[in-house]
C-alpha positions as a printed Julia matrix, in Angstrom:
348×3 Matrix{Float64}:
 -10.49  -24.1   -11.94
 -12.52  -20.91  -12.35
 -10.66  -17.92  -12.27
 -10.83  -15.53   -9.33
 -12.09  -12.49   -9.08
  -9.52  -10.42   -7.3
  -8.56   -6.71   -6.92
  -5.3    -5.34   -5.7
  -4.84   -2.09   -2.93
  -1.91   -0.26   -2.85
   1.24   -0.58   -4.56
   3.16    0.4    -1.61
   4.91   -2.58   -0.27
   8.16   -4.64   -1.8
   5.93   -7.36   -3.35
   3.32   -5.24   -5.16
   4.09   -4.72   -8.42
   5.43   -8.32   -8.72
   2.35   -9.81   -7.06
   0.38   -7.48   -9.3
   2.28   -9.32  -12.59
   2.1   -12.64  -11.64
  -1.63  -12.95  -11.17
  -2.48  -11.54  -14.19
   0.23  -13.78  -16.25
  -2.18  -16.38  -14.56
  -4.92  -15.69  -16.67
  -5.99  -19.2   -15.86
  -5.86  -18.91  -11.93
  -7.09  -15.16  -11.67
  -9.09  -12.19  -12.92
  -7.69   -9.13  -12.05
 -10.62   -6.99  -11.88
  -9.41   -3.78  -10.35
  -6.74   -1.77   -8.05
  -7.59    0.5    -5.67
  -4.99    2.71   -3.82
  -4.55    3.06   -0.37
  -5.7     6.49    1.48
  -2.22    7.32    2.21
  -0.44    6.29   -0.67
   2.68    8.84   -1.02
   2.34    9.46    2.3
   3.47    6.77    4.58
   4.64    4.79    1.3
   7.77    2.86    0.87
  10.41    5.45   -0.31
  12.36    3.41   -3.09
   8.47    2.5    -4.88
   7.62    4.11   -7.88
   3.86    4.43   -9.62
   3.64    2.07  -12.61
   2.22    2.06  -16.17
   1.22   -1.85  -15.01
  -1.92   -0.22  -12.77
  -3.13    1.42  -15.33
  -4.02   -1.31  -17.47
  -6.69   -2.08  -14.89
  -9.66    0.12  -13.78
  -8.9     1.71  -10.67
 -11.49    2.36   -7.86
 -11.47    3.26   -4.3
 -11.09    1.12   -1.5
 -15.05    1.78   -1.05
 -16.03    0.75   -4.38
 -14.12   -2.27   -4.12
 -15.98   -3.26   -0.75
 -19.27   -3.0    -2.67
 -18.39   -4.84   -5.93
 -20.93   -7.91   -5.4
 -18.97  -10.35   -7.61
 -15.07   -9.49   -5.77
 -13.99  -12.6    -4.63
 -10.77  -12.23   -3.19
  -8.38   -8.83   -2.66
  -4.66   -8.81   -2.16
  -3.41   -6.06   -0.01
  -0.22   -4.46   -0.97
  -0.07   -1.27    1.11
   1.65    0.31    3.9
   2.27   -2.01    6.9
   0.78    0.04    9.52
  -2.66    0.21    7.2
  -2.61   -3.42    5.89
  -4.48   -4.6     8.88
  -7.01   -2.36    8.95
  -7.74   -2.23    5.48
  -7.84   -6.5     5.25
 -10.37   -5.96    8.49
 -13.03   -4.42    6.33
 -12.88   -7.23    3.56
 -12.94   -9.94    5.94
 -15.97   -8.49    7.61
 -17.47   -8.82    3.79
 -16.71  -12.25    3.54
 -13.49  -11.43    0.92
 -10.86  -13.63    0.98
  -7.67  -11.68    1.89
  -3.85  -12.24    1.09
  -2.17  -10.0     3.46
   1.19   -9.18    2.45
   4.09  -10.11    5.5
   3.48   -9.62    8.37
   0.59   -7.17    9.24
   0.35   -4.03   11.18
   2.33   -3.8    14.52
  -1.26   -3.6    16.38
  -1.95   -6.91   18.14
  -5.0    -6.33   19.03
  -5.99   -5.79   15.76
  -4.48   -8.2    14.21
  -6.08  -10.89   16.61
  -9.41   -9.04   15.82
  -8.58   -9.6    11.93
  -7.71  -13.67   12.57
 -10.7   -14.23   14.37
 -12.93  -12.17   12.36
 -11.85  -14.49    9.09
 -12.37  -17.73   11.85
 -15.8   -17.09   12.57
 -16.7   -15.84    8.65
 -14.57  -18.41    7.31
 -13.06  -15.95    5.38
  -9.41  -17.65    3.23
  -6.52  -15.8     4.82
  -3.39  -16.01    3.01
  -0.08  -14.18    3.88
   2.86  -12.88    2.07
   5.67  -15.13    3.32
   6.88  -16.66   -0.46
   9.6   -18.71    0.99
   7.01  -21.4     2.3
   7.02  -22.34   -1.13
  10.56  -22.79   -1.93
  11.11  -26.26   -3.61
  14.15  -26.77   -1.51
  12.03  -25.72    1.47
   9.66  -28.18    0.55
  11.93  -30.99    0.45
  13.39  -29.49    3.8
   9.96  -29.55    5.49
   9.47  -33.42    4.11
  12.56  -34.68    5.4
  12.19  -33.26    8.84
   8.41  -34.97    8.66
  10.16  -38.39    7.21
  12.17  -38.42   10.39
  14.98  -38.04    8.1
  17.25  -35.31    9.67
  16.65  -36.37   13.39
  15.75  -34.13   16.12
  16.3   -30.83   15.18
  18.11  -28.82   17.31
  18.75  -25.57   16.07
  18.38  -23.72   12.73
  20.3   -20.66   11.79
  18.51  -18.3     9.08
  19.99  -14.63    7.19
  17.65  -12.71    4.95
  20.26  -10.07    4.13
  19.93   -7.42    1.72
  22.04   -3.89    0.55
  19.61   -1.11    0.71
  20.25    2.48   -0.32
  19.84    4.98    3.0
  16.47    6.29    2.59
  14.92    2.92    2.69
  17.1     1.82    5.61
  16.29    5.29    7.4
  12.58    4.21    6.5
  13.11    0.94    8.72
  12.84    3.45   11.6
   8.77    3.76   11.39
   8.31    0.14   12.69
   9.69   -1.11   15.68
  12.47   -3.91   15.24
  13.16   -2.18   12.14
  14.88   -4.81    9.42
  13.73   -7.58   12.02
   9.83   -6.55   11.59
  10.21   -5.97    7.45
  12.69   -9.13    6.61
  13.37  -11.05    9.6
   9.48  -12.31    9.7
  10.34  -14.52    6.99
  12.8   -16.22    8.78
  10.54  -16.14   12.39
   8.18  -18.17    9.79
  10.77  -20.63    8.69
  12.06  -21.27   12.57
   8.32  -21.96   13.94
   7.71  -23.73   10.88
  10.55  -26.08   11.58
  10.55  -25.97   15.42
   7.36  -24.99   16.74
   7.24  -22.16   19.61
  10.32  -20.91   21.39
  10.39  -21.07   25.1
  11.95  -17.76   24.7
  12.9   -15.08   22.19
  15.18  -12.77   23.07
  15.31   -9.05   20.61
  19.07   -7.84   19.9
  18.04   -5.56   17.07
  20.06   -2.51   16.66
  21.2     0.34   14.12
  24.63    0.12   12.27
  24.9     3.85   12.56
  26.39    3.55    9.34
  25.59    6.77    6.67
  24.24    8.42    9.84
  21.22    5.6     9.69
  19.66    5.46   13.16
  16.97    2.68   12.54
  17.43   -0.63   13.14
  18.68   -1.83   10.28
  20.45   -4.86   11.74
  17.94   -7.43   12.86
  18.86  -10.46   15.42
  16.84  -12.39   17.25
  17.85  -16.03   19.75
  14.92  -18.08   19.38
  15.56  -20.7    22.96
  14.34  -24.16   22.7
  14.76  -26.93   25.3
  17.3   -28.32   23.24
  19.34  -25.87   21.78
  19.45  -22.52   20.02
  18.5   -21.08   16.93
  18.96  -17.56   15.18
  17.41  -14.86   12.89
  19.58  -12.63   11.45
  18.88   -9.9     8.96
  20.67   -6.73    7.63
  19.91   -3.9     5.21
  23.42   -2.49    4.99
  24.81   -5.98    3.94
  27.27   -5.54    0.27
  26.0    -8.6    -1.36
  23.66   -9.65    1.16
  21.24  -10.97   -1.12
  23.65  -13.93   -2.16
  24.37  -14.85    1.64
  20.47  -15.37    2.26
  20.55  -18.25    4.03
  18.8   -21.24    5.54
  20.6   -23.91    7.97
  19.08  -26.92    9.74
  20.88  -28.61   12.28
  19.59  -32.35   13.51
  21.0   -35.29   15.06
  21.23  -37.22   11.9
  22.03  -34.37    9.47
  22.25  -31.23    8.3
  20.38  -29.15    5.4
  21.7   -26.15    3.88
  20.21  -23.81    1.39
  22.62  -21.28   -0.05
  21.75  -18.84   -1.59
  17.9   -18.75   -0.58
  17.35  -17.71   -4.23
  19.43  -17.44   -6.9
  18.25  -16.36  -10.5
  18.16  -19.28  -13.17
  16.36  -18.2   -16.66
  14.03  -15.48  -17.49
  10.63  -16.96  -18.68
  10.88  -15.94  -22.65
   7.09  -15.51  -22.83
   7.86  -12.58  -20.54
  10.78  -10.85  -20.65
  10.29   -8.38  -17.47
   9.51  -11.38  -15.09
  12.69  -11.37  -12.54
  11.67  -14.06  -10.52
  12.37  -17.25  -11.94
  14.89  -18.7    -9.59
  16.3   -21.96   -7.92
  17.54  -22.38   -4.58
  21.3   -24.39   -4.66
  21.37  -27.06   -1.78
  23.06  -29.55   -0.21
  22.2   -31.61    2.96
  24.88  -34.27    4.73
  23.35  -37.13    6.74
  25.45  -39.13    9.17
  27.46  -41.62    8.72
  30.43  -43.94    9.6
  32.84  -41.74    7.93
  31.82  -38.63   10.28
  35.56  -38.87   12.39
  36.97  -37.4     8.92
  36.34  -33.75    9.55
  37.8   -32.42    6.1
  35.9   -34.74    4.0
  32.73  -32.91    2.68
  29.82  -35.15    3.6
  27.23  -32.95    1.78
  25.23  -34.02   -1.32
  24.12  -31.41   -3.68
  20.35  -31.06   -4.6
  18.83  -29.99   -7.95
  15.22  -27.69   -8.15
  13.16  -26.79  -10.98
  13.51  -23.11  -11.46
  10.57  -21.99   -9.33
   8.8   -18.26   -9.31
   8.63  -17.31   -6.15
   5.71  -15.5    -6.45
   3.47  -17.79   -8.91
   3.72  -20.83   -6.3
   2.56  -18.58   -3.71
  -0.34  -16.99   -5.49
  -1.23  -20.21   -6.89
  -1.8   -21.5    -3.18
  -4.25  -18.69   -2.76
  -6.62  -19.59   -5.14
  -6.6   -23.06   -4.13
  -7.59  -22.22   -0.86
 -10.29  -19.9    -2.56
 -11.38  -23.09   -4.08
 -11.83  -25.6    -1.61
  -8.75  -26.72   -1.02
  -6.95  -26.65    2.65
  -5.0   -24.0     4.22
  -1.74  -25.64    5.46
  -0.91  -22.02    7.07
  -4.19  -22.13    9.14
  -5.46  -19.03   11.76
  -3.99  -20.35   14.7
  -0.06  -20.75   13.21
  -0.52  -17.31   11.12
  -1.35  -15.36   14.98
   1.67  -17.41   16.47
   3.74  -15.94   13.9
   2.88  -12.78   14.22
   3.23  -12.6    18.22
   6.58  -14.01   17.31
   7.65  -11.44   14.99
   6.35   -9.1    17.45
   8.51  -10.8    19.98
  11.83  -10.75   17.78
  10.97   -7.46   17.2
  11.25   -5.23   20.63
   7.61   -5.13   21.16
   6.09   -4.77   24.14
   2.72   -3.49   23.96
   3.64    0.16   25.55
């Protein structure tokens, strides 16, 4: 596959700099040919982000430059939420192909603009959401397509996380706080799984604790005709990151992935890559034995160490290259109007 021409904006967002690594260790999948900042980079910029030396090993242009660079192929935006939008409007209008970090500006009318904008050019559209390629999510999604687990009937998902109080404070900019930055992810994984809620219902709120008055606890009830099924996230969670969770409840079993990520080996040929993890598992199918409630009827499952972001950048230039989108335009604006949703927002 020839490599693709891309150019990151903004190093502003979680998933930057790491983005920014992985494609160019994938020498063979991209060509990084550029980064461009953002026009209000240490402005409205995540408050725990530093600059790095890795930008400068690029040539850096402006956002403009980058819009008139005839052989750009693809961009990946990395900025500020409330600019992301915007900025990925401009490229799609140029034909660009565009991965969007998670989940977009809180502007649904622009976002809709942006979706059907890439429809009509049919411009690739990628998003940010790396836990679509999980292996253990994988194998989830399969056995829910195999029939295996039954009818699902509810699925209960944590994406919880320690942060220091000037990021949590930061939460307050966006509405739904920690449910708008983290708890898209798992608004992803529950449609994913489930399809559309008949209802969502927003129960976000601020722990108050270090004087934080954002919402920095995120929880969401997702109402199906058949049962319910939960978001939870936190930013003032000690050791949240190890209680990241995924449960999937059906009438012939249950699959559980505990810790969501969990860090295996560092990849020797480079020693700064942090993200070379595996997800432990276990799932318990019915059985005749199910009247013995303190028998453990759960099976362990074994992943490949997986890079979280590798798998997911991979998948873009695929879809640069002809392949299809599994994520297409219509599923990536019902996600959004449900993160909206979980979030608090109303539109006034």
């Amino acid at each position: 596959m020839k490599p693709v021409k891309i150019a990151q904006i903004s190093a502003t967002h979680d998933h930057a700099l790491p983005t920014f690594r992985t494609m160019r260790r994938l020498k063979d999948v991209f060509e990084v040919v550029g980064f461009a900042e953002s026009s209000t980079v240490g402005v409205a910029g995540n408050p725990v982000l530093k600059p790095e030396a890795d930008y400068d090993q690029v040539p850096r242009y402006t956002v403009e430059e980058l819009l008139e660079m005839p052989d750009l192929e693809a961009v990946a935006i990395e900025c500020e939420e409330e600019n992301a939008t915007a900025i990925a409007q401009r490229f799609a209008e140029k034909g660009i192909a565009i991965h969007l970090d998670k989940p977009g500006s809180q502007n649904i009318e622009s976002f809709e603009k942006l979706i059907a904008t890439c429809r009509e050019k049919n411009v690739p559209f990628h998003q940010g959401y790396m836990y679509r390629y999980n292996p253990s999510v994988q194998h989830l999604l399969q056995m829910i397509k195999n029939g295996e687990l039954g009818e699902i009937y509810a699925v209960e998902a944590h994406m919880d996380c320690w942060h220091p109080i000037k990021k949590r404070q930061w939460l307050g900019k966006h509405k739904g706080g920690m449910m708008y930055f983290l708890g898209c992810h798992l608004i992803d994984m529950i449609l994913q799984i489930q399809g559309e809620p008949e209802e969502i219902i927003p129960m976000n709120m601020a722990t108050g604790l270090d004087g934080v008055t954002a919402e920095d606890y995120g929880f969401a009830v997702l109402k199906y005709k058949n049962g319910i099924s939960f978001a939870k996230t936190c930013a003032a969670e000690v050791d949240g990151y190890l209680r990241r969770q995924l449960v999937v409840c059906g009438s012939k079993g249950t699959y559980v992935i505990q810790p969501w990520e969990k860090s295996a080996v560092k990849d020797p040929k480079d020693p700064d890559q942090r993200y070379y993890q595996v997800s432990p598992s276990r799932v318990a199918l019915i059985n005749d034995d199910m009247r013995s409630w303190s028998t453990d009827h759960s099976v362990p499952l074994e992943f490949e160490p997986a890079d979280r972001y590798e798998r997911m950048m991979r998948s873009f230039a695929e879809i640069i290259r002809g392949a299809e989108n599994p994520y297409s335009y219509d599923y990536e604006l019902k996600v959004f109007h449900a993160v909206m949703k979980a979030s608090g927002y109303t539109g006034e």
